[in-house]
N, C-alpha and C positions, 0 to 999 in steps of 0.2 A: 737609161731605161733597159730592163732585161727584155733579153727575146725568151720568149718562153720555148721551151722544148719541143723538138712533131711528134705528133699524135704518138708514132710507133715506138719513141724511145719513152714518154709517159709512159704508155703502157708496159712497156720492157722492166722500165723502175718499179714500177709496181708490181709486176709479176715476181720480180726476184725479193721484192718486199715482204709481200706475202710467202715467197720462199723460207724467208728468213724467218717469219712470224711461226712457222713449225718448230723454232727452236727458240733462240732466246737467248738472252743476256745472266748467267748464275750470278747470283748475287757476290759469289765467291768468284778470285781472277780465275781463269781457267785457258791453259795453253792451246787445249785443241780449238777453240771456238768455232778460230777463222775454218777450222778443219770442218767440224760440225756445219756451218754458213756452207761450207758446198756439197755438202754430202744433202744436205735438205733442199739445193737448189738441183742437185744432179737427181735426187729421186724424184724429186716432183715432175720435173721434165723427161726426164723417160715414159714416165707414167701420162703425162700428156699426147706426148709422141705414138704412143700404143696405140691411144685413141682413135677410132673413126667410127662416124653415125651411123646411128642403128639400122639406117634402109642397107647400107655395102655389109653388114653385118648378115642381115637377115635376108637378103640378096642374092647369099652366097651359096651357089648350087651342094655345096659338100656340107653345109653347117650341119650340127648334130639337131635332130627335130627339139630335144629338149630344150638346145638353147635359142631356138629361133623361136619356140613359145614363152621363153621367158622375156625375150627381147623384145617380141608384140606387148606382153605383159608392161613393159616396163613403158611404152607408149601410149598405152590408158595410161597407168597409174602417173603418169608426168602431166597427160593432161587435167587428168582429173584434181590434181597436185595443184595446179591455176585456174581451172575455171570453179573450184568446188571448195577449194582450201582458201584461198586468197595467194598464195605460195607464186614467187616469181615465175614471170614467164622469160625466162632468159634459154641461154646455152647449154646450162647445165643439166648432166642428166638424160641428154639427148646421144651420149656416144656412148662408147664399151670397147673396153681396153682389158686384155688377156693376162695375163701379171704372174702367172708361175711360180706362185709361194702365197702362202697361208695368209697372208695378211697385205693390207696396204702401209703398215706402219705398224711400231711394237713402241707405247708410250710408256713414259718411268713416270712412276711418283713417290714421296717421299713424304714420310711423317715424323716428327718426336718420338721416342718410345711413350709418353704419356699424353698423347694431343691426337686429337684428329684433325687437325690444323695441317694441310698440306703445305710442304715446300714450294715456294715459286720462283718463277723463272719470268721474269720481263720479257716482253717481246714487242719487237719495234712497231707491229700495228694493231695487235689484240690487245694489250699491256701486259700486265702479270699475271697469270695462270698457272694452276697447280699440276702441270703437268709438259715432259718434251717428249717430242713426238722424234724417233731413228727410221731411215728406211732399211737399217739391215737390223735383224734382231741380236746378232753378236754387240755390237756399238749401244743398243740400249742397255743390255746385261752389264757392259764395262761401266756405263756412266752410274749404272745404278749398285754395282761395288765401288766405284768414287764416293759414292752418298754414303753408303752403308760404312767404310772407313770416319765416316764424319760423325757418326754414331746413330745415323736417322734410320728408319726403318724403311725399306723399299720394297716394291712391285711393278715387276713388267707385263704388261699384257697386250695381247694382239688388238690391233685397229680394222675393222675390215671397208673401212671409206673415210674420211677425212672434207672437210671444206675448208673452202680458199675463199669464204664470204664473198664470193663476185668476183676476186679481183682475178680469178682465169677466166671468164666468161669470153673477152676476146681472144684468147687461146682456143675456143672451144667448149672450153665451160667445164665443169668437177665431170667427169664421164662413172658411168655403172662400171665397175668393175669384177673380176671373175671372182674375187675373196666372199660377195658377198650374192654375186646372182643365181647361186641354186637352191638357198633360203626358202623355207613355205613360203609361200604367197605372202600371206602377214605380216611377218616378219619381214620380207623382200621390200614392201611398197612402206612400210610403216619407217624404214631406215632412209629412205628416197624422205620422206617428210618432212622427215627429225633433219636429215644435211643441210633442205632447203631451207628450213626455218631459221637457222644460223644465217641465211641472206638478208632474210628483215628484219630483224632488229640484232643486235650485240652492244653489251657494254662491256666497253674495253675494262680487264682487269676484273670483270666479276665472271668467276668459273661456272660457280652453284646460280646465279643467274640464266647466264645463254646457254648453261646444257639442261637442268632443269623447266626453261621455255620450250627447248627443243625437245624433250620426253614430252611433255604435253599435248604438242602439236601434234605426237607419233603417234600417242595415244586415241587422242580426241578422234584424226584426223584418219585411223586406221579403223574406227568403230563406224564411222562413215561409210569408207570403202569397203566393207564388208556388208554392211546394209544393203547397199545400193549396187556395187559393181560383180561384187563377188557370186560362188556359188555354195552349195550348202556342205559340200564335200571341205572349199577351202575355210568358211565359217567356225565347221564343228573341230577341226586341225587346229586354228587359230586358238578359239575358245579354251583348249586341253593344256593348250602350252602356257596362255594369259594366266588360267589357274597356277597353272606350277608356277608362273616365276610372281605371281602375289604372293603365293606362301613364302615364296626362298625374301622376296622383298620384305615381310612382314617379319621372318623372321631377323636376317641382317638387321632391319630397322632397328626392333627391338635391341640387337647387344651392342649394335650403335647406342642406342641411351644408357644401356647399362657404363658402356664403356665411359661414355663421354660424364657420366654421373660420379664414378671411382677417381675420374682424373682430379677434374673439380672439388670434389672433397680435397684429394691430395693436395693441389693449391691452397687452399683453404686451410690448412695445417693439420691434415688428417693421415693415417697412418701410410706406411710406405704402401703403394697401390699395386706392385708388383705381385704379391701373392693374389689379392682380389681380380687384379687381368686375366691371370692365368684359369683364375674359377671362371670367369667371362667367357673367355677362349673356350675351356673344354664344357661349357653347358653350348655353345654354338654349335661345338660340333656334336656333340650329342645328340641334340635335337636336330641337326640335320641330318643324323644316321637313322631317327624316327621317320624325317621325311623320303629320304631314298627309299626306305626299304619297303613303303604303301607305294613311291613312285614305283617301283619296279614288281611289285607282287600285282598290281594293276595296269602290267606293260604301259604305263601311262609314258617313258620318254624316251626318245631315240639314242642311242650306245654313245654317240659323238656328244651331245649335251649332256649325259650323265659325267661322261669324263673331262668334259671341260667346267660343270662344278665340281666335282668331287678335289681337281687340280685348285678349284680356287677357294676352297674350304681349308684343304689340307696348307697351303701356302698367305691364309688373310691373317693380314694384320692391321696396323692402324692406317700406315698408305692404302692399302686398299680397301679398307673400310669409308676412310674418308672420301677416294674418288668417286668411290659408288653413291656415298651421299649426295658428291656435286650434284650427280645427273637425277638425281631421287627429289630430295630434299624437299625443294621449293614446287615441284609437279603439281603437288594438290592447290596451293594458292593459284596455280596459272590455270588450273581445271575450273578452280570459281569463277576466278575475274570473266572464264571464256562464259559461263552462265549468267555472273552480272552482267554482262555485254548483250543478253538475249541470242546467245548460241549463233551469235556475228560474224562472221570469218574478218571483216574485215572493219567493225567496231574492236574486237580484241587484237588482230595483229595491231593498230593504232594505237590502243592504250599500253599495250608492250611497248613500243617504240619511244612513246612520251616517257617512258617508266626509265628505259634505257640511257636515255638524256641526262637524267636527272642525278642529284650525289647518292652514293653509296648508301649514305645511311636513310636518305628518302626513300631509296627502293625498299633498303630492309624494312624499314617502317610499313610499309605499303603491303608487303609481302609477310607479313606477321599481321597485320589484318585484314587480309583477304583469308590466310589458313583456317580452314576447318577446325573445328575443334578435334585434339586427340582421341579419337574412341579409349574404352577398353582394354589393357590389353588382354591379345586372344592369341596367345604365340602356341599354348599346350595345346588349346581347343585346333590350333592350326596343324599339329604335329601331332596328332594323337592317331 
């Protein structure tokens, strides 16, 4: 008979589990792994260590007033997050950790020159997913010139929170971090939603599944909290910004299909697609020089998100076109089902969960009839 493990070494195993699950297994051997396995278990754990709840936080005679308002802030929005969303009531999210650099993580991803089919990476408790996650951004840069040697095309880009699906919660639980808590409001509690939602349900191995569930829930669940919690100051902020990034979404969408229409031919036995990409490529950016330059003649966005898309126009390619899809993609089927469910918090986290269980191509199925029909398209009428 085995003796099973105590409680604290369970937990230990899984904590480093889930350590491990920020990185993965390349399909390709790869020397550093074991190196990468501690570098994902050492940042994780520092970053827990940082941690302490919100009252010793906002407790502290010196704090900066802004951050002891955004700290109260973030204690509605966790509650409201569980008694309002259906969104677990655990650990998580209840502490706030200082972090001294731009991000919490700098993830790589990786495409074909002709596919938006991202590269994956196994991982011992999420499964395969199109993306690793570095806690130093030098270490993502190198893996992702390893990729680009291999002929794929890459994209690094900053993380500003990450989830551990639960399994730090007896640590303390995923805590608020400084990457991501001087955000508007909106933005602020709507990222709190989107982390939590990856607690209720996930299926291992599908990307555009659990981050697409989780845009949903940020969505859905941020149009709430402005209803009802917020003020008309934080509302009309929110509102400016949701417009700009429809349009930047509406229009990515759009060369997503173009793209992904040129390749397909190309399979199909149709001319070489290389010339046709590159007309892709410069009508994207084209038509986002149309939309900056109304964004900016109507101060419509702040200097910092002007330059973190202008960065990710000038640098998209098919890795990052496809990442942006994972988290897009399937959004609108999960906005239905939450309407077939009679706007349920906790009839639609349910039917997510059964969805999650089930094979691959049952969800796909499910999830291609739940989608809306395509409108129109309205990319000029959006950019004009």
């Amino acid at each position: 008979m085995k003796h099973p493990l105590p409680r604290c070494l369970r937990r230990m195993a899984a904590s480093i589990g889930m350590a491990l699950a920020l990185g993965g297994c390349a399909a390709a051997p790869d020397d550093s792994l074991a190196g990468y396995y501690w570098q994902s278990f050492l940042g994780h754990m520092e970053i827990m260590n940082a941690a302490k709840p919100l009252d010793e936080w906002i407790g502290q005679p010196g704090i900066p007033p802004a951050l002891r308002e955004r700290l109260e802030l973030a204690r509605r929005a966790r509650r409201f997050a569980t008694e309002e969303l259906g969104l677990p009531d655990n650990a998580s999210y209840r502490r706030y950790a200082q972090l001294g650099r731009k991000a919490a993580v700098w993830n790589v991803v990786a495409a074909p020159p002709y596919s938006l089919e991202l590269h994956t990476w196994c991982f011992m408790v999420t499964g395969c997913v199109g993306y690793r996650g570095y806690f130093a951004e030098a270490d993502a840069q190198a893996e992702a010139r390893r990729l680009a040697q291999t002929g794929l095309e890459t994209s690094v880009y900053p993380v500003p929170a990450y989830s551990t699906l639960g399994y730090s919660n007896w640590l303390g639980g995923d805590p608020i971090l400084s990457t991501f808590v001087g955000w508007p409001e909106g933005d602020f509690v709507r990222l709190l939603f989107h982390e939590l939602a990856h607690q209720v349900a996930y299926a291992p191995g599908d990307t555009a599944f659990n981050e697409s569930y989780a845009t949903a829930v940020e969505r859905l669940g941020v149009r709430q909290w402005l209803r009802e919690e917020s003020t008309p100051r934080a509302q009309a902020e929110f509102t400016a910004g949701e417009k700009r990034r429809a349009e930047f979404r509406a229009l990515t969408r759009s060369t997503r299909s173009a793209l992904d229409a040129i390749y397909q031919q190309a399979d199909g036995g149709g001319e070489a697609p290389q010339a046709a990409k590159q007309q892709a490529m410069q009508s994207f950016r084209d038509d986002y020089e149309k939309l900056r330059e109304r964004w900016v003649s109507a101060d419509q966005v702040p200097p910092a998100q002007l330059a973190s898309l202008d960065r990710w126009v000038r640098e998209a390619n098919n890795a990052a076109f496809g990442a942006q899809g994972a988290y897009d993609d399937l959004a609108p089927a999960f906005m239905a089902l939450f309407e077939h469910k009679g706007r349920r918090w906790d009839r639609f986290h349910a039917a997510v969960k059964k969805l999650a269980k089930a094979s691959l191509a049952e969800r796909r199925a499910a999830m291609k009839e739940l989608m809306p029909a395509a409108p129109a398209p309205t990319l000029h009428a959006a950019t004009s």
